[in-house]
C-alpha positions as a Python dict, from the first residue, in 0.01 Angstrom:
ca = {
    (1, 'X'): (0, 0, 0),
    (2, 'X'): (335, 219, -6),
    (3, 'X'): (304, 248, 352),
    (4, 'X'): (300, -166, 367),
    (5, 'X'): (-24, -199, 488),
    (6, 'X'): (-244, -458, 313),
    (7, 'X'): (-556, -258, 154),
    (8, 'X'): (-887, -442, 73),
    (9, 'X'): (-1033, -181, -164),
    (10, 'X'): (-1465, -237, -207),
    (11, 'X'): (-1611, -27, -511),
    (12, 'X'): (-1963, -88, -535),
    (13, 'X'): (-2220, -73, -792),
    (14, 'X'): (-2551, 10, -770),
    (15, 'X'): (-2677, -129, -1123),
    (16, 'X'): (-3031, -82, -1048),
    (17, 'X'): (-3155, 276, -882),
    (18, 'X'): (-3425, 551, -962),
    (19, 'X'): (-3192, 696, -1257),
    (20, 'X'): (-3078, 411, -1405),
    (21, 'X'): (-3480, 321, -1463),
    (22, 'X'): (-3520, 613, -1609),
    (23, 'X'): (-3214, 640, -1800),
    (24, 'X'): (-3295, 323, -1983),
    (25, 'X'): (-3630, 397, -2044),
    (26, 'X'): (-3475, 710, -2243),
    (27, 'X'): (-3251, 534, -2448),
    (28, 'X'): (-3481, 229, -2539),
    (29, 'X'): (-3253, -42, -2372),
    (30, 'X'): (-3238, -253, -2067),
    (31, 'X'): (-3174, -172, -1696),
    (32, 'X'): (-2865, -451, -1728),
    (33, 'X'): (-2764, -355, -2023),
    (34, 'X'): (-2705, 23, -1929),
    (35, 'X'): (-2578, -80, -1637),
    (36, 'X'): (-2363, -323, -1806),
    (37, 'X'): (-2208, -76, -2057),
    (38, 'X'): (-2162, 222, -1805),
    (39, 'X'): (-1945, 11, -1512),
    (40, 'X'): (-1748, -139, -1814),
    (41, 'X'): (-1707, 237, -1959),
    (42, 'X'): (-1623, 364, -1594),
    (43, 'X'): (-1378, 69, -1537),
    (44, 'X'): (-1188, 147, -1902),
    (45, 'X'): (-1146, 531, -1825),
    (46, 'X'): (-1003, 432, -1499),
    (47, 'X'): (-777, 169, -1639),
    (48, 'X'): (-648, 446, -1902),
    (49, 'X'): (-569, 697, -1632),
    (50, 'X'): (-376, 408, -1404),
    (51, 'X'): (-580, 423, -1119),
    (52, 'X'): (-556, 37, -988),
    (53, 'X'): (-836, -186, -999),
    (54, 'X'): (-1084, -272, -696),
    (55, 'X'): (-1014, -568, -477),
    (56, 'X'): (-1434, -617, -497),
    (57, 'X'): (-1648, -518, -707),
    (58, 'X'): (-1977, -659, -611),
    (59, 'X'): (-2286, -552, -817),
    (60, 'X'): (-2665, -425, -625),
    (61, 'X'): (-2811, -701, -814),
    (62, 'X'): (-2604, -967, -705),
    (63, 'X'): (-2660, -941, -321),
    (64, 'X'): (-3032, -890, -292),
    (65, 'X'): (-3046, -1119, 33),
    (66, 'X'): (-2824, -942, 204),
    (67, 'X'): (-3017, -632, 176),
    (68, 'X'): (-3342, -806, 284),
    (69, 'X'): (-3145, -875, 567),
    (70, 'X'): (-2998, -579, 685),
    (71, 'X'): (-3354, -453, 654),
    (72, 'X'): (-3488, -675, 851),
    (73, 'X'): (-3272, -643, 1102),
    (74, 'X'): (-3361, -271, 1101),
    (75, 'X'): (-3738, -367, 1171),
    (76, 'X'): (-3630, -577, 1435),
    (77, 'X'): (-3478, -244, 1621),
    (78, 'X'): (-3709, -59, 1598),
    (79, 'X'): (-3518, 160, 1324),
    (80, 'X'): (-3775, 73, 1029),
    (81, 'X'): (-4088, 1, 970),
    (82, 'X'): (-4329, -121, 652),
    (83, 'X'): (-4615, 69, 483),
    (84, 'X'): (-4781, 4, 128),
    (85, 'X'): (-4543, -239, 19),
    (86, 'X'): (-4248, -48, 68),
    (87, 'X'): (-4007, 25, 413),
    (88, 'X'): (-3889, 330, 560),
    (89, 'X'): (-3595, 423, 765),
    (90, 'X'): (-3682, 576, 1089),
    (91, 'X'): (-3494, 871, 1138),
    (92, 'X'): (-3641, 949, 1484),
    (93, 'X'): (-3476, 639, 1603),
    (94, 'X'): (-3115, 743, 1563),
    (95, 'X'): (-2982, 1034, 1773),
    (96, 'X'): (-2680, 1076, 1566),
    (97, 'X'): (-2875, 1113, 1203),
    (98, 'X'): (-2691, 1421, 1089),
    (99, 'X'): (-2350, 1452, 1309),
    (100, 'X'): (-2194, 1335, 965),
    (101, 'X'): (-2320, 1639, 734),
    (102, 'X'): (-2315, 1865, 1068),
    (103, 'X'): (-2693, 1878, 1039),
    (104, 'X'): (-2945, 1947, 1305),
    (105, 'X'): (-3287, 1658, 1190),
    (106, 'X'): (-3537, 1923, 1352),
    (107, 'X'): (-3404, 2142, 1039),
    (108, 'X'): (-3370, 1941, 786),
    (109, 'X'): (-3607, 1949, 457),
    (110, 'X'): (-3858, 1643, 392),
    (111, 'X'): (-3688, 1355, 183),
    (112, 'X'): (-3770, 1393, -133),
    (113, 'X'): (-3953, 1002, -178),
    (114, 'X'): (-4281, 1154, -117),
    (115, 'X'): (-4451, 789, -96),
    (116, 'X'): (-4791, 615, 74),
    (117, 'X'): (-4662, 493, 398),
    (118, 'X'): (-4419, 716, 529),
    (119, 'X'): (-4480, 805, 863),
    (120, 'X'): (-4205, 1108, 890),
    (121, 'X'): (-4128, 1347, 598),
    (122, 'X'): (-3723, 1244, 669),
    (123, 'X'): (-3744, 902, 673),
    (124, 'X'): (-3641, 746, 325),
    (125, 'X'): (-3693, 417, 149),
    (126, 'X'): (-3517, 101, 214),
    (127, 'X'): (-3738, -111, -27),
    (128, 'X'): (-3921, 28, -289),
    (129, 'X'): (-4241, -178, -384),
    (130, 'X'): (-4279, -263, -769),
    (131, 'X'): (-4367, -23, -1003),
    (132, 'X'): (-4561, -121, -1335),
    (133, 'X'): (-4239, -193, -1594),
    (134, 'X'): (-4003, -199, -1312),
    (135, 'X'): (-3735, -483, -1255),
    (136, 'X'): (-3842, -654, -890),
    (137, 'X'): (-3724, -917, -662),
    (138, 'X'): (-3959, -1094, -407),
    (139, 'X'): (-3938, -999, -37),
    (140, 'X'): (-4114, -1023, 321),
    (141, 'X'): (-4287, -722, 275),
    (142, 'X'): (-4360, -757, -127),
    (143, 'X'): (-4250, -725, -467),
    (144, 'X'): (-3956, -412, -536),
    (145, 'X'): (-3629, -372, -532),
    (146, 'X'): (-3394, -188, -297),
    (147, 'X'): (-3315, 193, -214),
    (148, 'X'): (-2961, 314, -326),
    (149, 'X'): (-2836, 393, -19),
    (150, 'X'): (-2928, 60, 177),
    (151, 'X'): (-2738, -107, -126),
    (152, 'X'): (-2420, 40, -58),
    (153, 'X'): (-2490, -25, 356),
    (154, 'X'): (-2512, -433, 253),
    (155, 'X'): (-2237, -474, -15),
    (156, 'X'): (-1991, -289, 253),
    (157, 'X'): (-2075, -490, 526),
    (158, 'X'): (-2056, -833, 366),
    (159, 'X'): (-1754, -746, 260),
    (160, 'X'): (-1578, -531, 498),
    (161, 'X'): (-1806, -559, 832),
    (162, 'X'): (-1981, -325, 995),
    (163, 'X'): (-1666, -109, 1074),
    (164, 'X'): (-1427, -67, 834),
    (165, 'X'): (-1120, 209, 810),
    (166, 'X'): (-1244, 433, 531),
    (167, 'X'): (-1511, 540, 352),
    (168, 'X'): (-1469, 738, -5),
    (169, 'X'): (-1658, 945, -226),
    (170, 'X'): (-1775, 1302, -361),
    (171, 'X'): (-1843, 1602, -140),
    (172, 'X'): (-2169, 1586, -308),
    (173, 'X'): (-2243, 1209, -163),
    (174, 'X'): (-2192, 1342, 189),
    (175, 'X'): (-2579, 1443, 231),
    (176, 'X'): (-2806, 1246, 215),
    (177, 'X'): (-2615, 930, 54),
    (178, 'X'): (-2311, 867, 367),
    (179, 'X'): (-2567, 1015, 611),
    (180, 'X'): (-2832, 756, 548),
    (181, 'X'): (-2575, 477, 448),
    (182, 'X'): (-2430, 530, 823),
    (183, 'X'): (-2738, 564, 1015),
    (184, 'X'): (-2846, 217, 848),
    (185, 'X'): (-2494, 46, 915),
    (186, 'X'): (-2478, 157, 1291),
    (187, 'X'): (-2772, 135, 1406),
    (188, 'X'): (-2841, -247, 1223),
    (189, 'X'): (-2492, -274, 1439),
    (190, 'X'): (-2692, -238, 1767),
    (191, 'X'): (-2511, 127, 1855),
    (192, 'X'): (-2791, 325, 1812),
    (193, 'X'): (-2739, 477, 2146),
    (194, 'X'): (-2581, 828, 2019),
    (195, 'X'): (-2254, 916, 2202),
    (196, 'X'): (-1997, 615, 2178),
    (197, 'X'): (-2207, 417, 1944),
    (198, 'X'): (-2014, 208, 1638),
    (199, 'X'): (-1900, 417, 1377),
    (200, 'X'): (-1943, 274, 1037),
    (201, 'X'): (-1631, 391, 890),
    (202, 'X'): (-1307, 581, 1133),
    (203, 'X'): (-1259, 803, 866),
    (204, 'X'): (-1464, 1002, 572),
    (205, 'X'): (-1252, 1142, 278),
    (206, 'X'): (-1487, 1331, 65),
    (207, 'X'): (-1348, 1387, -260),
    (208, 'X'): (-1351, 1775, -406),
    (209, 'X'): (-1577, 1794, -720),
    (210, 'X'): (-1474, 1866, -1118),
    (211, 'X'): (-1599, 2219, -1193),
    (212, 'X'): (-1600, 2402, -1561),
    (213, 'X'): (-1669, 2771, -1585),
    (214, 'X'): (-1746, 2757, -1178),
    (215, 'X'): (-1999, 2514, -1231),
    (216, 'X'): (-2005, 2148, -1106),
    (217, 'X'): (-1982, 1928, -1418),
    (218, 'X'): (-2265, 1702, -1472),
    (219, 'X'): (-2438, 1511, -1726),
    (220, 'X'): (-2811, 1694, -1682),
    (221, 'X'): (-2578, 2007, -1739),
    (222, 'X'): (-2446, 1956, -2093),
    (223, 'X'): (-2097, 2010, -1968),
    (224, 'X'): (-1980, 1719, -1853),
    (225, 'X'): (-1545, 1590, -2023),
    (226, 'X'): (-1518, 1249, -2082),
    (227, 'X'): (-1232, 1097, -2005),
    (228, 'X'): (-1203, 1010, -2409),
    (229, 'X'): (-1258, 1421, -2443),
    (230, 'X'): (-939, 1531, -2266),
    (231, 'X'): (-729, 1217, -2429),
    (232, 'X'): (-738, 1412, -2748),
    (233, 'X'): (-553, 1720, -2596),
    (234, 'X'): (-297, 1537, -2372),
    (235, 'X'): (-126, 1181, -2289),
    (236, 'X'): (-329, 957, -2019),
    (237, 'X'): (-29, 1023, -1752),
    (238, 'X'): (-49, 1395, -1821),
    (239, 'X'): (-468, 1393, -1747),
    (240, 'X'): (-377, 1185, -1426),
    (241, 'X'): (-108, 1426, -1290),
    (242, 'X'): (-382, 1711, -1373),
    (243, 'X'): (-614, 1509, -1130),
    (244, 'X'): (-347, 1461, -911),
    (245, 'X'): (-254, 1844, -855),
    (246, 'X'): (-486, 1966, -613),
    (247, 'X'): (-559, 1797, -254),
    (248, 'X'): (-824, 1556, -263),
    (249, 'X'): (-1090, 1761, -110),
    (250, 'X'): (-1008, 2082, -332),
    (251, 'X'): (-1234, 2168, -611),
    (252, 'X'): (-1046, 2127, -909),
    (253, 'X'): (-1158, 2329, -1212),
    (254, 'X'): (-1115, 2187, -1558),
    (255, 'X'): (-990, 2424, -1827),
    (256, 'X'): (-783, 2410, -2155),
    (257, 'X'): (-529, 2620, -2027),
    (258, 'X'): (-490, 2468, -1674),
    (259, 'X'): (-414, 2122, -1866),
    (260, 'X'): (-217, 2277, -2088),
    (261, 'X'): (8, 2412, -1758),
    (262, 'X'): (-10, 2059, -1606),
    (263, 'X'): (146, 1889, -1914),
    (264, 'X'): (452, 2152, -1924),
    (265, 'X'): (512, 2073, -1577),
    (266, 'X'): (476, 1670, -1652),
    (267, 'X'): (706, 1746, -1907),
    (268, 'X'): (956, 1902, -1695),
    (269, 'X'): (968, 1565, -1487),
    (270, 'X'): (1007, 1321, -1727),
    (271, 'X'): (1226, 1482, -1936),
    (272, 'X'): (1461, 1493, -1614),
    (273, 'X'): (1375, 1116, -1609),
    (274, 'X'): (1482, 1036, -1926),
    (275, 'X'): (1751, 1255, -1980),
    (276, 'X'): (1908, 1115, -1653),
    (277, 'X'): (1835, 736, -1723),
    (278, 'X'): (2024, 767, -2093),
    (279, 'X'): (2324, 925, -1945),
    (280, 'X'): (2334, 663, -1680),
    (281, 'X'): (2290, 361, -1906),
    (282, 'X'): (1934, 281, -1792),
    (283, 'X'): (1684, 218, -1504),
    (284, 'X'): (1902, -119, -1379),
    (285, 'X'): (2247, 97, -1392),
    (286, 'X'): (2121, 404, -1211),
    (287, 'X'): (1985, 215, -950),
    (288, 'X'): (2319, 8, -881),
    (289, 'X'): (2489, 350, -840),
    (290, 'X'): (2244, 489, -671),
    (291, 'X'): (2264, 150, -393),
    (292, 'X'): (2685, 185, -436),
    (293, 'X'): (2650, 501, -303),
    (294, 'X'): (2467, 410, 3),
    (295, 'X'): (2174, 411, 193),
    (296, 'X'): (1842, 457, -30),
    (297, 'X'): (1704, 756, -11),
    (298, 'X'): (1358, 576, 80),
    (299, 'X'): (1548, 400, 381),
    (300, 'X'): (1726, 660, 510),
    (301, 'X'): (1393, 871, 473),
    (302, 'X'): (1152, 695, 634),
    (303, 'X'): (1432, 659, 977),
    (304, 'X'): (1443, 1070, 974),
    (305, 'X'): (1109, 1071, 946),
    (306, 'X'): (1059, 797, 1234),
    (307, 'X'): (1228, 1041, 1442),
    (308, 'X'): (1059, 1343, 1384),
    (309, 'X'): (1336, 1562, 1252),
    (310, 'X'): (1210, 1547, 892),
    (311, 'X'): (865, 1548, 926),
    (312, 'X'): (856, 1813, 1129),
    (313, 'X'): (1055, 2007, 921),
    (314, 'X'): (849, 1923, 617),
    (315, 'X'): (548, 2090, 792),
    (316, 'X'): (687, 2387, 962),
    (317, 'X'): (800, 2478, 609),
    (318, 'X'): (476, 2412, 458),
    (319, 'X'): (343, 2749, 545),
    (320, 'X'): (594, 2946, 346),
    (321, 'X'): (699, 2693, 69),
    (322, 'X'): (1016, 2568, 225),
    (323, 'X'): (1154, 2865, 447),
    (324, 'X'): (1426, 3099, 407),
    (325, 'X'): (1635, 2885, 233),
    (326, 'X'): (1493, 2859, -79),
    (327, 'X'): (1361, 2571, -229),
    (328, 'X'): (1675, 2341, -304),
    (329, 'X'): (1903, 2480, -20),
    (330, 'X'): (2065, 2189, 158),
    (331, 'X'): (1835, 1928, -6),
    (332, 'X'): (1918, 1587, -60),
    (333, 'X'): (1774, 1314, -189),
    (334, 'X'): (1699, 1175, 179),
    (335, 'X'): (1545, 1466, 254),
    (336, 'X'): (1312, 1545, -66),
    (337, 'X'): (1201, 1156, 32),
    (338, 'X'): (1084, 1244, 373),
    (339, 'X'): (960, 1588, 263),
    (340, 'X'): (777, 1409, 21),
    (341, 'X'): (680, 1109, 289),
    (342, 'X'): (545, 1389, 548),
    (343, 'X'): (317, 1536, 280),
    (344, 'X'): (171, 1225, 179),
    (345, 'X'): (136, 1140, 550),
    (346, 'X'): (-26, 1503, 615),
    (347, 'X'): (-417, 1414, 460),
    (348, 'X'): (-242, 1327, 120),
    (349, 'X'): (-95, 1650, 156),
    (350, 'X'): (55, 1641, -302),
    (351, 'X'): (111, 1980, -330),
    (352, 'X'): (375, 1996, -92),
    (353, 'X'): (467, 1613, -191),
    (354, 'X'): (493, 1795, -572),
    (355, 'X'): (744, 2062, -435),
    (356, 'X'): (926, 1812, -281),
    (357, 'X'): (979, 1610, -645),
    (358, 'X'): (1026, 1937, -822),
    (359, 'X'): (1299, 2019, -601),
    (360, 'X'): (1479, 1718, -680),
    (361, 'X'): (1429, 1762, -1033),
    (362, 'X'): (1620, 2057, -1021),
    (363, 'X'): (1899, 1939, -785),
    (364, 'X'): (1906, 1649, -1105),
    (365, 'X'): (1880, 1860, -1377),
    (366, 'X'): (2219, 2064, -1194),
    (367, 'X'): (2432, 1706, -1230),
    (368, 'X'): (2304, 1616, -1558),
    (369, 'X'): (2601, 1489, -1717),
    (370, 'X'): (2838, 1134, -1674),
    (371, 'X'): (3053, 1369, -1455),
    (372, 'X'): (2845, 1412, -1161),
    (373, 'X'): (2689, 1027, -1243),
    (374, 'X'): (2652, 915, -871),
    (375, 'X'): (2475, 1252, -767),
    (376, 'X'): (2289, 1202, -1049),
    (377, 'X'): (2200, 830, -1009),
    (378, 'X'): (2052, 926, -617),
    (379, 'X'): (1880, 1244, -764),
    (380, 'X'): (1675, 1022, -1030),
    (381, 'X'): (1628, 703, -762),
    (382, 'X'): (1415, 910, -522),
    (383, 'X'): (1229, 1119, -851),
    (384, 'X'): (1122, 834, -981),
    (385, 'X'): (1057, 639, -633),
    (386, 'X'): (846, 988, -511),
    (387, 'X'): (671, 948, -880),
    (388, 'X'): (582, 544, -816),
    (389, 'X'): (416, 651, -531),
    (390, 'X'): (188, 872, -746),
    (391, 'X'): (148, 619, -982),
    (392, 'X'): (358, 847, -1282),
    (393, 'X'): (720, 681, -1309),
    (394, 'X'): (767, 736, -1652),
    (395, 'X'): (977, 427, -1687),
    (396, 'X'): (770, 187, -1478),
    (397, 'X'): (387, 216, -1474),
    (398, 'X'): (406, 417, -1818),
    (399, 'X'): (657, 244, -2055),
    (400, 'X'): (618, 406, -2433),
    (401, 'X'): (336, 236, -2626),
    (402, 'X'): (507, 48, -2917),
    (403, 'X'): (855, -66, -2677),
    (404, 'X'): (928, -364, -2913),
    (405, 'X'): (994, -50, -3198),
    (406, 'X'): (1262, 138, -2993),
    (407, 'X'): (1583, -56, -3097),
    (408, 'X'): (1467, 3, -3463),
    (409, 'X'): (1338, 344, -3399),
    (410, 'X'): (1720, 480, -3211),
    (411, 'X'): (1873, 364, -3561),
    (412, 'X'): (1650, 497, -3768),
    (413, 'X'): (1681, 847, -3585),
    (414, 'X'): (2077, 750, -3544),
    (415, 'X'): (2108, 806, -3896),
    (416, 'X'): (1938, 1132, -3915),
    (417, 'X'): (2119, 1292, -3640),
    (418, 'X'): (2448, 1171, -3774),
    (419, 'X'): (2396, 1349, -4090),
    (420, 'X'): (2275, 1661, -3881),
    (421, 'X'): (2655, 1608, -3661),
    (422, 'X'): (2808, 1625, -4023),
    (423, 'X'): (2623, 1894, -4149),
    (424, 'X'): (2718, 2132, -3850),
    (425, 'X'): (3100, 1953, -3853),
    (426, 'X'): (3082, 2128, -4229),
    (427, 'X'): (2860, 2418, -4100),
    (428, 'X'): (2608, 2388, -4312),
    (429, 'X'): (2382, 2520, -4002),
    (430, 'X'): (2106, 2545, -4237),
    (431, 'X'): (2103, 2210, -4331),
    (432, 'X'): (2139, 2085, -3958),
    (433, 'X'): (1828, 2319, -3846),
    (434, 'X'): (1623, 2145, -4150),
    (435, 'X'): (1734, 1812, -3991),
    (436, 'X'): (1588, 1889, -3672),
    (437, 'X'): (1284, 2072, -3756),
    (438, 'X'): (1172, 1780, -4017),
    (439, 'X'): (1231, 1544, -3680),
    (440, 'X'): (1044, 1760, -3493),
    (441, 'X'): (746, 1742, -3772),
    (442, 'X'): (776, 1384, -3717),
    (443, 'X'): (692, 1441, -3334),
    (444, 'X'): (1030, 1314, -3252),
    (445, 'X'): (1208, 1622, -3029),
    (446, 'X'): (1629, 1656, -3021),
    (447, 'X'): (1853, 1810, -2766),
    (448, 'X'): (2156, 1944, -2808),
    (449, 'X'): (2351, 1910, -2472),
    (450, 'X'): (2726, 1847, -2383),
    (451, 'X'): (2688, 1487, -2371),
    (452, 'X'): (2582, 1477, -2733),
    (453, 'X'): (2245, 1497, -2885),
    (454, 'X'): (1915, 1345, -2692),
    (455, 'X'): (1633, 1277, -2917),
    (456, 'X'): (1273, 1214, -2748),
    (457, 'X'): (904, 1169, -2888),
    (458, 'X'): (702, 1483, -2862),
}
C-alpha cells in the first residue's frame, strides 16, 4: 500500500480441522464455539499490536461447495481419486510435488493419514469421511468434512484465482501445508505438466518462527507468550517494533532482556518525535516548515531512487553498515528516505530500513532547538514518514490513550514544574530534585533542556 499499489489481503480460517476436533473435545465445548473464540482472540491481539485488518476473511465452514468442487475437479484430472468414503490426492500425478520444499517424492516419508483407501503412502486427504461425533457435511462421495490443506486451496481461489501475487505464512507451513495447497491449486488449474505449468502464487514469503530458550514456541510445549503476556512488560507499539526488528524470515528469539533492549531503542525514537514536535508547535506546524523548505523528503526520495543513485548506494553500503563515512556523514533527510525506501524494496530489508531512521534521529536530535527549526522540521517529516511506513508514528497510528485529558493534564504538571523553576530560581536544589522525582513516581518523566523543561509519561 505505501508503494500505491492496491492490496487485496485473504486471511483464511480453517474453523474445522483434525486439532480443532480434538481440542474441543478437551475442553468440553463446541467445534464453533472454539473456533469462534480463538479467530476473535487472534483478531484482538492483532488489532492491539496495529497490524491492519484482512480485506477477507472467509471461514472453512462457510465455503463447503467450493471445496467439493475443486475436488471434483481434481477427480476429473486424474489428480484424485475416492476410497472408503474419503478422497486422496494423487501425488504421482504431479511432477512438480516437492520443487516448493526442495524435496525429491521418491524420498519423502509416508503422510501421516494412515487411512482405508489410500492407494500411495504420500497421497493425503482431500475429504475426510465422518467420524462417529464428528461435525459433517454431505458430498458426492459421502458424509465428512474437508482436509486442511484443500480448505485453504478453495477459499484462495474464490477469492483471489488460481494465481495470485503472494502467498504468506510460517517456515513451518512450508512442508507439507504450501506443498500440498499448490499441487491442488495447479494442477485443478490444468498445468500439471511440470516445467512451465501455473504457479499458484509468484512469490512465497515464509515467515521466521518465535523461539524461547532455542526452542520453537508452541502450545503442546508449555512455552508458548501470549500476546496479553508481553503487554504486562511493555507498551503494544514497543512489542510490535520487537516483532518488527529482525527480517521476516529470521528466527526471532523472545527474551526479557531482548524486549527490554527493543523498548530503549523505541524510546530513543519517540522521544526524538516528541521532543521535536513540541519545539515546533505540533505535527500541522512542522510539516508546513518542513513543505516551506522544499521538496519532501519522500518526493525527492523516491526520484533518486528512480534513478538508481540512491538505491544503489543504500545496498553497496549494506555490507559494512553505511561505509567509511560513518553513519550520519552527508545524510539528509532525502537520502535517509531512499536509504530507507531501498531497504524496504530489498525483501523488506528493516534492519537496514532501522539504520536508516536511527540515523535521522540523530541528525534531529543535533538541531533540537527553535534555532535550527527548519532542519529540524525536515529531520522529524521523514522520521515520522519512515515510522508510518512501519506502522509506529508515535503521533499518528499511536496517539496517547486518554487524548481528551492532555489540556488538563499540561496544567496540572504546569503547576508543578513552575514551583520546581522557583525552587531552583531560589536554589533550593533539594526541593526541585523532590519535585521531579515525585513526578517521576507518578510515571510522568521531565527534561531539563535549553528550551525549558519537557515533561513526558514514562
Amino acid at each position: 500500500m505505501q508503494s500505491e499499489h492496491e492490496v487485496t489481503l485473504v486471511q483464511n480460517v480453517t474453523d474445522i480441522d483434525d486439532k480443532i476436533i480434538v481440542n474441543a473435545d478437551r475442553d468440553g465445548t463446541s467445534v464453533w464455539e472454539l473456533a469462534t473464540r480463538q479467530t476473535r482472540a487472534f483478531d484482538d491481539a492483532y488489532r492491539t499490536i496495529g497490524i491492519l485488518p484482512p480485506t477477507i476473511q472467509p471461514r472453512a465452514t462457510g465455503h463447503i461447495p467450493e471445496m467439493i468442487a475443486l475436488i471434483s475437479a481434481l477427480i476429473a484430472g486424474g489428480h484424485a481419486y475416492a476410497g472408503a468414503g474419503s478422497v486422496w490426492f494423487r501425488v504421482g500425478s504431479f511432477p512438480g510435488y516437492g520443487a516448493l520444499s526442495h524435496q525429491r517424492p521418491d524420498s519423502m516419508l509416508p503422510s501421516a493419514e494412515s487411512e482405508p483407501g489410500k492407494a500411495d503412502p504420500r497421497d493425503f486427504a482431500l475429504w475426510k469421511a465422518a467420524r462417529p461425533g464428528e461435525p459433517f457435511w454431505s458430498s458426492p462421495w459421502g458424509d465428512g468434512r474437508p482436509g486442511w490443506h484443500l480448505e485453504c486451496s478453495a477459499m484462495a481461489g474464490k477469492y483471489l484465482g488460481p494465481v495470485f501475487d503472494i502467498h504468506g505464512g510460517g517456515l513451518d507451513l512450508v512442508f507439507p501445508h504450501h506443498e500440498n495447497e499448490r499441487a491442488q491449486t495447479v494442477c485443478a488449474a490444468g498445468g500439471a505438466a511440470g516445467a512451465g505449468a501455473e504457479e499458484m502464487a509468484r512469490y512465497w514469503m515464509h515467515v521466521g518462527l518465535l523461539t524461547t530458550g532455542g526452542t520453537k514456541m508452541s502450545k503442546s510445549l508449555g512455552n508458548s507468550v501470549l500476546v496479553a503476556d508481553a503487554l504486562e512488560a511493555v507498551r503494544p507499539q514497543v512489542l510490535r517494533y520487537h516483532l518488527l526488528s529482525a527480517h521476516y524470515r529470521s528466527t526471532l528469539e523472545y527474551t526479557p532482556e531482548a524486549l527490554g533492549e527493543s523498548a530503549a531503542a523505541h524510546d530513543r525514537v519517540e522521544t526524538f518525535v516528541r521532543n521535536a514536535l513540541d519545539i515546533l508547535g505540533g505535527p500541522g506546524e512542522a510539516a508546513a516548515l518542513a513543505a516551506d523548505d522544499g521538496p519532501s523528503a519522500v518526493s525527492d526520495g523516491r526520484r533518486r531512487t528512480a534513478r538508481g543513485g540512491a538505491a544503489s548506494d543504500a545496498v553497496g553500503a549494506a555490507a559494512g553498515g553505511f561505509g567509511a563515512g560513518g553513519p550520519e556523514a552527508g545524510l539528509t533527510p532525502q537520502r535517509a528516505w531512499a536509504d530507507f525506501a531501498a531497504a524496504m524494496d530489498d525483501d523488506l530489508a528493516v534492519g537496514r530500513a532501522l539504520a536508516a531512521i536511527f540515523g535521522a534521529v540523530g541528525q534531529g536530535n543535533q538541531v533540537l532547538s527553535k534555532a535550527h527549526s527548519r532542519k529540524l522540521a525536515g529531520w522529524v517529516d521523514v522520521t515520522r514518514r519512515m515510522l508510518g511506513v512501519l506502522g509506529l508514528d508515535p503521533h499518528e497510528q499511536w496517539p496517547s490513550a486518554g487524548a481528551e485529558l492532555r489540556p488538563a493534564l499540561d496544567g496540572v504538571v504546569q503547576i508543578a514544574l513552575d514551583l520546581r523553576s522557583a525552587a531552583r530560581a531560589r536554589r533550593d536544589f533539594a526541593e526541585a530534585d523532590s519535585i521531579r522525582s515525585r513526578l517521576a513516581a507518578a510515571g510522568l518523566i521531565v527534561e531539563d533542556t535549553p528550551e525549558g523543561q519537557r515533561w513526558h509519561l514514562a
